[in-house]
C-alpha positions as CSV (number, residue, x, y, z in Angstrom):
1,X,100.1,16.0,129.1
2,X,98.6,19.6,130.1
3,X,100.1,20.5,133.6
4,X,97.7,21.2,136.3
5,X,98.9,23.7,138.8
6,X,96.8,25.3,142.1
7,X,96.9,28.6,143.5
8,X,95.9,30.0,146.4
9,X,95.9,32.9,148.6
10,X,96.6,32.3,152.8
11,X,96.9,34.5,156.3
12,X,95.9,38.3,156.3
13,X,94.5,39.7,153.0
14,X,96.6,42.5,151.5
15,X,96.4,44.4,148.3
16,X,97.9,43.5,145.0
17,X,96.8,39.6,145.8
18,X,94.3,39.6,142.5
19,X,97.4,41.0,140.5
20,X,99.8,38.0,141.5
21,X,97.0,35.4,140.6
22,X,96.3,37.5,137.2
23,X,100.2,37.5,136.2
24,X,100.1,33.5,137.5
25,X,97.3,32.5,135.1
26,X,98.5,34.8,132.3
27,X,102.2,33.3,132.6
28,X,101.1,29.6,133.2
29,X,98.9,29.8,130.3
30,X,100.2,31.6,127.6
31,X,103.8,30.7,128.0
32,X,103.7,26.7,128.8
33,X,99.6,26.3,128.3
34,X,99.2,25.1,131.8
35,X,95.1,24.7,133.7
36,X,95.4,26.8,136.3
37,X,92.7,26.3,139.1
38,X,92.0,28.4,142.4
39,X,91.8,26.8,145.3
40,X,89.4,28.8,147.5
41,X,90.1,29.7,151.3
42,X,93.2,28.2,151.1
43,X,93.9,24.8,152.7
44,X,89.8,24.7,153.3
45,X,89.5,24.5,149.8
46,X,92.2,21.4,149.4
47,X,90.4,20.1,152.5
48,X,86.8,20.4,150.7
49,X,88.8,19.4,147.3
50,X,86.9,22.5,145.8
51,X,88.7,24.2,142.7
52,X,87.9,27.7,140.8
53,X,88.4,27.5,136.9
54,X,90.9,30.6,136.6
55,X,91.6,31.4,132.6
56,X,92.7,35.4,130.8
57,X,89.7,36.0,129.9
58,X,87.3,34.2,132.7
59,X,87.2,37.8,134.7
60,X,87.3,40.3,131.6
61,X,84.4,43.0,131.9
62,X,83.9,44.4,128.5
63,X,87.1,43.6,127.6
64,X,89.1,45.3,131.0
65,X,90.9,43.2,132.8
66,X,90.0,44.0,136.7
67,X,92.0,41.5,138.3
68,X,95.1,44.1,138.2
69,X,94.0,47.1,140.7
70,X,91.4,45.4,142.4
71,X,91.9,44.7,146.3
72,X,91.6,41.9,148.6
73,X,91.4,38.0,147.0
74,X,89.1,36.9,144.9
75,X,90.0,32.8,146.1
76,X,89.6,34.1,149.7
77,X,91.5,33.5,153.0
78,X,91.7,32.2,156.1
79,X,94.0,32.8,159.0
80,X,92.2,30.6,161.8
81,X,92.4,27.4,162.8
82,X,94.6,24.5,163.5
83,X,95.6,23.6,159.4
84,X,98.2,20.6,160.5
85,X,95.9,18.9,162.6
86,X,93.7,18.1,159.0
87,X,96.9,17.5,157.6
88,X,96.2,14.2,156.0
89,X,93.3,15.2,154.5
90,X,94.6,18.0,153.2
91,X,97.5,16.2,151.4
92,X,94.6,13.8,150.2
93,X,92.6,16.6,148.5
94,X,96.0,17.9,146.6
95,X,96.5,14.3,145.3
96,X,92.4,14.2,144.5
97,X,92.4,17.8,142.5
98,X,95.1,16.1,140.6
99,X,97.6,19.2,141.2
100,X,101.0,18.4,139.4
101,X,102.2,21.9,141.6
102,X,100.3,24.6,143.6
103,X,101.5,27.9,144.4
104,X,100.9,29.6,148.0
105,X,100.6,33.4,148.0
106,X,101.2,34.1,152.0
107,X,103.1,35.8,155.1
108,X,105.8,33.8,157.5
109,X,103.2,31.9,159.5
110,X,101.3,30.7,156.1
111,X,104.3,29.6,154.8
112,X,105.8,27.6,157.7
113,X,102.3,25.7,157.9
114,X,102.5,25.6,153.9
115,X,106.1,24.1,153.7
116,X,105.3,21.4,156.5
117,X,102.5,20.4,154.1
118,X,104.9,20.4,151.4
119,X,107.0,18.3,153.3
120,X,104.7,15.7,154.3
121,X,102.8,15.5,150.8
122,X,105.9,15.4,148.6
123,X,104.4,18.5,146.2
124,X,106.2,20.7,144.0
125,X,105.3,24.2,145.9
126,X,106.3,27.6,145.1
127,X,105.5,30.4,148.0
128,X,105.3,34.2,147.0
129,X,105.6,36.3,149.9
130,X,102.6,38.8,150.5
131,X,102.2,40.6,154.0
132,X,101.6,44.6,155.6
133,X,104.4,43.9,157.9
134,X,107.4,43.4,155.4
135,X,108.7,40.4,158.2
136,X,109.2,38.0,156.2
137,X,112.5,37.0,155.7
138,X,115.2,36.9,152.8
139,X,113.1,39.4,151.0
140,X,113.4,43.2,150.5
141,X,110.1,43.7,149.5
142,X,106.5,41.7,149.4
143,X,103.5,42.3,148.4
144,X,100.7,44.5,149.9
145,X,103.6,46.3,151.8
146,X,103.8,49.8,149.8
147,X,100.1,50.2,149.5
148,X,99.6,50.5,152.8
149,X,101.7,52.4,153.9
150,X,100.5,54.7,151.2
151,X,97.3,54.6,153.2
152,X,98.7,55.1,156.4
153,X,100.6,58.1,155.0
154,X,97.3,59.2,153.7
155,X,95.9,59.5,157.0
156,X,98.7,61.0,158.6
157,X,98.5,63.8,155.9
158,X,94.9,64.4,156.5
159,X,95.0,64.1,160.7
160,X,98.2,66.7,160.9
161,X,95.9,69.5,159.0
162,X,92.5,69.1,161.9
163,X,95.5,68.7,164.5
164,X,97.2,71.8,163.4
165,X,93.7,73.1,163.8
166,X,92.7,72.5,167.1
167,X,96.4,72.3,168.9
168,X,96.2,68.7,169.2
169,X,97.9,65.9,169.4
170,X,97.1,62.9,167.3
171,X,98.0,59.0,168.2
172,X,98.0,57.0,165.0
173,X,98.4,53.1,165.8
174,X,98.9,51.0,163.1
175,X,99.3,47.4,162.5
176,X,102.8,45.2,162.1
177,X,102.2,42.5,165.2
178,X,105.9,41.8,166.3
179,X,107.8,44.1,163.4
180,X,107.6,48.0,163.0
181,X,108.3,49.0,159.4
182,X,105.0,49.8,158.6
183,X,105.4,52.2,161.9
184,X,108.5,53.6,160.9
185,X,108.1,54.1,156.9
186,X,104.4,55.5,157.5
187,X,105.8,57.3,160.1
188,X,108.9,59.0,158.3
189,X,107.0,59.2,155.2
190,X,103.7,61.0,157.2
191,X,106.4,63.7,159.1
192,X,105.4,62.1,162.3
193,X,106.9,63.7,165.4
194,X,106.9,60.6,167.1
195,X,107.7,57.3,165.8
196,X,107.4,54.4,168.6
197,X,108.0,50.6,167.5
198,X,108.2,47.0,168.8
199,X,112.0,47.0,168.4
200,X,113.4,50.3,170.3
201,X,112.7,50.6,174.0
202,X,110.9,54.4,174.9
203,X,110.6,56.6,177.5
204,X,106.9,58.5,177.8
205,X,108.8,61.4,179.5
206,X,111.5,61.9,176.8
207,X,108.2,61.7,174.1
208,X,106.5,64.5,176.5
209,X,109.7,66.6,176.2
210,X,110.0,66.2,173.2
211,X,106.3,67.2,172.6
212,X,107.4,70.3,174.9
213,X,110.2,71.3,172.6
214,X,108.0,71.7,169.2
215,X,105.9,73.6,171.0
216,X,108.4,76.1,172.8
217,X,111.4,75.9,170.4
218,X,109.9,75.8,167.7
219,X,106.3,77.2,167.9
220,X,104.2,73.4,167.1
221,X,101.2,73.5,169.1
222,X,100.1,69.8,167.6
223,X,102.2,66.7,167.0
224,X,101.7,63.4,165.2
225,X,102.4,60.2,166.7
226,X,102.7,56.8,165.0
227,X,102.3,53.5,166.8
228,X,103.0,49.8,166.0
229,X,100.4,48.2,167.6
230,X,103.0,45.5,168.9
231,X,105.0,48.2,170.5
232,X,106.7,47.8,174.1
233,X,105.1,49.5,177.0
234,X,107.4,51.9,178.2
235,X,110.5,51.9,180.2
236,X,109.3,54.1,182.9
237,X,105.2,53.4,182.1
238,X,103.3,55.1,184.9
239,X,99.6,53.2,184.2
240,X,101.0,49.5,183.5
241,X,103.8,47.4,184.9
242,X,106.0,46.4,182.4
243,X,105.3,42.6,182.2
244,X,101.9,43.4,180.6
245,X,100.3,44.6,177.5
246,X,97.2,46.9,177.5
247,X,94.0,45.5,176.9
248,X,93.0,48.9,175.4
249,X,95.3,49.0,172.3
250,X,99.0,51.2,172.4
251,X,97.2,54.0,170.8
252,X,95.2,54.8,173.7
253,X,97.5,53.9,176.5
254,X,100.0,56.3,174.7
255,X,97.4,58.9,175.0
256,X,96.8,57.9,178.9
257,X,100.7,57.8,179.9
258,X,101.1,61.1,178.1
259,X,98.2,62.6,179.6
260,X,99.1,61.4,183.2
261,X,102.5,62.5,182.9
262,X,101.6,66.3,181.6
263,X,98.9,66.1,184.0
264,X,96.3,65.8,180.9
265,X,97.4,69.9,179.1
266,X,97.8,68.1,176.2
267,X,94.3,67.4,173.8
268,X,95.1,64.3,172.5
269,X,92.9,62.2,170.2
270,X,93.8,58.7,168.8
271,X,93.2,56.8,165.6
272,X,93.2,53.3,165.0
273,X,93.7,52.2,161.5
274,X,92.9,49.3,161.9
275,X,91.7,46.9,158.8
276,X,91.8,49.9,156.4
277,X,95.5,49.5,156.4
278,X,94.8,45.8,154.4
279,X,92.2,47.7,152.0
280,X,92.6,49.5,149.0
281,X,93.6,49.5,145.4
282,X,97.2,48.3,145.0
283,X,99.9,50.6,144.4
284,X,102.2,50.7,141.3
285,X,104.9,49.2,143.1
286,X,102.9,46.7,144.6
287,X,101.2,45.8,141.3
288,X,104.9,45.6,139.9
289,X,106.0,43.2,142.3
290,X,102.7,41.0,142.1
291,X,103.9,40.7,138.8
292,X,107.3,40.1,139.0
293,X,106.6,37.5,141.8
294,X,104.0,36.1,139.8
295,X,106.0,35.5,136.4
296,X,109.0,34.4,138.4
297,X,107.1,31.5,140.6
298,X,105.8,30.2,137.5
299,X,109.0,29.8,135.8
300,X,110.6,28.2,139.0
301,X,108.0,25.8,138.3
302,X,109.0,24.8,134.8
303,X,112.4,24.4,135.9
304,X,111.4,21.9,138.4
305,X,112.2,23.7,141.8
306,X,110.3,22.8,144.8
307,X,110.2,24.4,148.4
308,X,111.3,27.6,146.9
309,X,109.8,31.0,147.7
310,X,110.4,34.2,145.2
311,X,112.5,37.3,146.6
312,X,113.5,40.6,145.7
313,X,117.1,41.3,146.4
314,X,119.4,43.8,145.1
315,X,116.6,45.3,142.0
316,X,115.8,41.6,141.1
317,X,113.5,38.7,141.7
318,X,115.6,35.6,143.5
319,X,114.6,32.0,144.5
320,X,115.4,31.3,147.8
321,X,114.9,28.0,150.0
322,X,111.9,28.2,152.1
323,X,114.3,26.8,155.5
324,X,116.1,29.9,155.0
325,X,112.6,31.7,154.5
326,X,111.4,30.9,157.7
327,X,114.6,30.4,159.7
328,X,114.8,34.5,159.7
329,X,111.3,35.3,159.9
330,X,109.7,37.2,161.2
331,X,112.2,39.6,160.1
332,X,112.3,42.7,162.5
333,X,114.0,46.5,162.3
334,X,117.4,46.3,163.0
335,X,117.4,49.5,165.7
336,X,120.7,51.0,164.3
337,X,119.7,50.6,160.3
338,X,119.6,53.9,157.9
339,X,115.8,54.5,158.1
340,X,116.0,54.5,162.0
341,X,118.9,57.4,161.6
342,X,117.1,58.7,159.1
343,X,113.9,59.4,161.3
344,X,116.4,61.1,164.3
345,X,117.9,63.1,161.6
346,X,114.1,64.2,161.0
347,X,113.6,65.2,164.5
348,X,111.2,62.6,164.9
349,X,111.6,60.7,168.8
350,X,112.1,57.0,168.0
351,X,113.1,55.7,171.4
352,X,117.0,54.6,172.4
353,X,118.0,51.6,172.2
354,X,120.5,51.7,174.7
355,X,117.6,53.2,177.3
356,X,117.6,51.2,180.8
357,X,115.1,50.9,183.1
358,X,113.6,54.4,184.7
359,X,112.6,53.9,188.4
């Protein structure tokens, strides 16, 4: 009997999702002649019990296959809304599509509601880890990671040539939530001067010295400044107390603390990134992984595993559990690893992590 196995796409879009599904449907197909359906908008779709017919040649434009570099999801996501509450009726829609597996392509929170819905319906599930943030745990790499910061290093190498310019400096926050390696790769990657992230406590007036130094050691009249946007307030923050988080995004109140402690001589201008960071044709790498990832969760399959999620460890694709998954995610920067000595090596300020309290 032909096995019938779902895939679907949760949380935060990223790029290189389309390549995972393409090397899913290739793998499933051609190598144990699996149906594969999509199920659209994730755990909506299993709600609705709606299914996309996924097959080789289904997308093929003239023969090109477009699946491989083309961005975002073409089953759709959702991160909204309170998934475990339906969670009956969600289970009921994976038993009515007749899904002998399914296959969840998602970041830590996806995959903790996923594996609870694993749990309670009995399926055989595979996860493949997808996120911007790199957090998720047990995994050196996911998808969607490389390509943006790709894009983030792209805009860094186009702001440092107008702030060179003009003698400005130029705030760059980008996304991450709770973890700052998309900070700190863009930002050592970009040549930022300034590299300020959710796990390493700061110090506006050692950034504005620093700042000071380019310019009179070293003859810098502009800087570039990269910002997680889940980064701390500062130790010795002059415009909020330390208890809260600015309402106006840490790009901007890094420009306002910097301009209230040089008593704004500094022409600062700040970018937020934003959504474009998620955009995007996916990088080789990414597209390599998606790949990798995709071949790998198929064959898991085959071999019966459940609760499983697909890792790359050590220049290889792994199966690990998903308790262990999600028992060390979200994965942060470790404030003493090689890229964070790498960036003060740089001359880049990256905060101290042994910085108290500034009165």
């Amino acid at each position: 009997m032909q096995k019938r196995l779902g895939i679907l796409t949760s949380g935060g879009d990223c790029p290189g999702l389309n390549a995972v599904i393409r090397a899913v449907v290739s793998h499933a197909t051609l190598t144990y002649n699996w149906q594969v359906v999509g199920i659209p908008y994730a755990t909506r779709g299993l709600l609705e019990r709606k299914t996309i017919p996924l097959g080789i040649h289904s997308l093929d434009l003239r023969g090109i296959d477009p699946l491989l570099n083309m961005g975002g999801t073409i089953l759709g996501s959702i991160n909204k809304g309170d998934t475990l509450a339906h969670a009956e009726e969600i289970i009921a829609g994976y038993q009515a599509l007749e899904l002998d597996a399914l296959i969840g392509i998602g970041g830590d929170g996806s995959l903790a509601i996923l594996t609870q819905l694993q749990s309670l319906g009995n399926w055989q599930f595979v996860a493949i880890p997808k996120t911007i943030d790199n957090d998720v745990g047990q995994t050196e790499r996911v998808v969607g990671f490389d390509t943006a910061v790709n894009t983030i290093v792209d805009a860094l190498n186009r702001l440092t040539f107008t702030a060179a310019s003009h003698d400005r400096v130029m705030i760059v926050e980008v996304m991450g939530r709770k973890a700052g390696h998309l900070a700190l790769q863009s930002g050592i990657a970009g040549g930022a001067d300034v590299i300020l992230i959710p796990e390493i406590p700061y110090s506006i007036k050692a950034v504005c010295e620093h700042l000071a130094e380019l310019r009179d050691r070293w003859g810098r009249r502009f800087g570039i400044i990269v910002v997680a946007e889940g980064a701390q307030i500062a130790v010795d923050s002059a415009t909020y107390p330390s208890c809260e988080h600015p309402s106006c995004g840490m790009g901007q109140y890094i420009a306002d603390e910097i301009g209230y402690c040089t008593q704004h001589q500094i022409d600062i201008r700040v970018s937020v990134l934003g959504h474009i960071q998620r955009g995007g044709i996916p990088s080789a790498l990414d597209r390599l992984m998606a790949s990798a990832f995709g071949k790998a969760a198929v064959d898991l399959l085959a071999d019966g595993r459940t609760a499983q999620m697909v890792a790359w460890k050590n220049g290889q694709v792994v199966a690990v559990p998903l308790a262990a998954v999600l028992a060390s995610s979200p994965c942060l920067v470790d404030p003493n690893n090689f890229l964070v000595q790498t960036a003060r090596s740089l001359n880049t300020y990256i905060g101290n992590v042994t910085l108290e309290k500034i009165p």
